[in-house]
C-alpha atoms as one frame of an Amber mdcrd trajectory, in Angstrom:
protein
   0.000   0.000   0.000   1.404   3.478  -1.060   1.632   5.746   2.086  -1.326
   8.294   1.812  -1.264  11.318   3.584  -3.582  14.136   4.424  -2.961  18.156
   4.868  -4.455  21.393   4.508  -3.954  23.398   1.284  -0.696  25.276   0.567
  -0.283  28.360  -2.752   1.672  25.552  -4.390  -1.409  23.076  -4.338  -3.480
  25.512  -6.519  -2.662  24.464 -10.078  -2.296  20.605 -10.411  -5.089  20.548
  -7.888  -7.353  22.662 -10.697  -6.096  20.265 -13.390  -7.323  17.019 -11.336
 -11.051  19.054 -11.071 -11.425  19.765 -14.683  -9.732  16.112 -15.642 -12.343
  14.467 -13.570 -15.032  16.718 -14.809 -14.149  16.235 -18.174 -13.517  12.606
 -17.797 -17.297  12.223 -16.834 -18.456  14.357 -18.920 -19.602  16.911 -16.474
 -17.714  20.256 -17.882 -20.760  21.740 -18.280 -21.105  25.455 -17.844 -22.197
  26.644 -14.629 -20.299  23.998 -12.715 -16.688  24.459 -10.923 -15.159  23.648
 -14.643 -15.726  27.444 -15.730 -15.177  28.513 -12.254 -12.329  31.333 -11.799
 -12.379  30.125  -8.378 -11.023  26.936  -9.184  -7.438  27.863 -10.188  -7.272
  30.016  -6.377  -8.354  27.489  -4.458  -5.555  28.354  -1.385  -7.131  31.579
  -1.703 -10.673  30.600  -1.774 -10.320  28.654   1.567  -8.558  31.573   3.867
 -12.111  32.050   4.542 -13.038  31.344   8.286 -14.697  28.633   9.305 -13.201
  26.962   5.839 -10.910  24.394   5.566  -9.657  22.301   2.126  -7.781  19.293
   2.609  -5.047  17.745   0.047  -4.420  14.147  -0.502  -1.417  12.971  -1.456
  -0.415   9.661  -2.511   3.130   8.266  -2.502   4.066  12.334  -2.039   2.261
  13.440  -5.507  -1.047  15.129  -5.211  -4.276  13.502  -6.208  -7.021  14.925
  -5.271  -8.805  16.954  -2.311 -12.380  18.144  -0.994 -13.519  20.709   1.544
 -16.103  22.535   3.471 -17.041  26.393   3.138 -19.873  28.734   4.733 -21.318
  29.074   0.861 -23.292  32.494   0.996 -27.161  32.047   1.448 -26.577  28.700
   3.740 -28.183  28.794   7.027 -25.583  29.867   9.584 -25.453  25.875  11.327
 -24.512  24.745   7.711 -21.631  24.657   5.766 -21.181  22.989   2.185 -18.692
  20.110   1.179 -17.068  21.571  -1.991 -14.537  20.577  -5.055 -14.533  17.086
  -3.832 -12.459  15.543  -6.765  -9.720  12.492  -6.562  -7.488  12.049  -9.678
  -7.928   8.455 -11.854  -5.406   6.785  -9.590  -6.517   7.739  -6.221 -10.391
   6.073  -6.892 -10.778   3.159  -4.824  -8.319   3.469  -2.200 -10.058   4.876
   0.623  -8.708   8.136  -0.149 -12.162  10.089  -0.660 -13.445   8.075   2.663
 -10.354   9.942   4.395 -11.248  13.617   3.367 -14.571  13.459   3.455 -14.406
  11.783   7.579 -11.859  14.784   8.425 -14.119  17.223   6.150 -17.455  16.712
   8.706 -15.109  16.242  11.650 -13.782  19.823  10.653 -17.437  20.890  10.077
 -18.899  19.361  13.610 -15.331  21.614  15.283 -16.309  24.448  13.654 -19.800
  23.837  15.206 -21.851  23.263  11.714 -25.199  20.953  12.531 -25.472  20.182
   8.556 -23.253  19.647   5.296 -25.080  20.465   2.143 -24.240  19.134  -1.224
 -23.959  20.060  -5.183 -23.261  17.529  -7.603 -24.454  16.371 -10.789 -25.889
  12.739 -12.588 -23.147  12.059 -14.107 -20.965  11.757 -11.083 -22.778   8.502
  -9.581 -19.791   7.251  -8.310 -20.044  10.215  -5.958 -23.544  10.253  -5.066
 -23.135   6.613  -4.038 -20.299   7.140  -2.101 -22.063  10.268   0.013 -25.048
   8.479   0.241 -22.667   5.872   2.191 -22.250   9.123   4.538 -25.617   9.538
   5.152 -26.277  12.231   2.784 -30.175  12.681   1.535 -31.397  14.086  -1.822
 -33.031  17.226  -1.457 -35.516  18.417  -4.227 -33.834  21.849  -4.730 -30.811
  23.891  -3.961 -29.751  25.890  -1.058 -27.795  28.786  -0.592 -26.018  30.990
  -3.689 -23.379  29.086  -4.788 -23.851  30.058  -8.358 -23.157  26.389 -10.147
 -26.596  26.250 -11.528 -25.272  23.226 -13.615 -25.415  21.091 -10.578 -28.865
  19.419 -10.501 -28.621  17.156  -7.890 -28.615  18.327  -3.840 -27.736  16.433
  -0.540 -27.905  17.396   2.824 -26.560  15.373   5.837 -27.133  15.874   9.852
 -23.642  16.084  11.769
């Protein structure tokens, strides 16, 4: 087994970490517009998460980074819930526990930071995903919440911390 580890974004992180979200969205065939793909945000992702009560975490995998995912007080949320964002693992980090790993220190983070809920965006093509929240207890919801702005995301979950 290739030693994994887990750590907070750094400046350096920003640009392969972009190129793994727009592989993987590209790979599913979920570049649509309105998603993260055509997001400025997604190349200034360090950036993005100096927000408080944010946090992104990095996984790397034998010391090369492959993927991340994080949580962030998305504008319009109720205040007691935060959203789990750019949640992406590169081809070779799929099936290795990896996404478990983030996602369990991504709603530990949220429940420390005192967040009773995680909210959700995705989209249908992204099953893979959807299964593997619903695993978390995430439920469907039958709209969006808060003012994220990726209208291209049709499909909302919401979990109870």
């Amino acid at each position: 087994m290739q030693p994994i580890e887990i750590r907070t974004i750094q400046l350096n992180d920003n640009v392969p970490l972009a190129t793994i979200i727009r592989t993987t969205l590209k790979e599913f065939g979920a570049n649509h517009p309105g998603t993260v793909y055509y997001d400025d945000a997604t190349d200034h992702l360090f950036e993005l998460f100096q927000q408080p009560l944010s946090v992104y975490f990095i996984a790397l995998l034998d010391g090369t980074l492959v993927g991340g995912g994080g949580i962030y007080p998305t504008e319009g949320l109720p205040q007691d819930t935060c959203e789990l964002v750019k949640m992406y693992l590169s081809t070779p980090a799929r099936g290795k526990g990896i996404g478990k790993m983030i996602i369990d220190k991504c709603l530990e983070k949220a429940s420390g930071n005192g967040f009773k809920n995680v909210y959700l965006e995705t989209m249908p093509e992204l099953e893979q995903a959807m299964n593997v929240y619903k695993k978390f207890g995430f439920k469907y919801l039958t709209g969006p919440m808060g003012n994220s702005g990726h209208f291209g995301c049709s499909k909302w979950m919401l979990k109870t911390l």
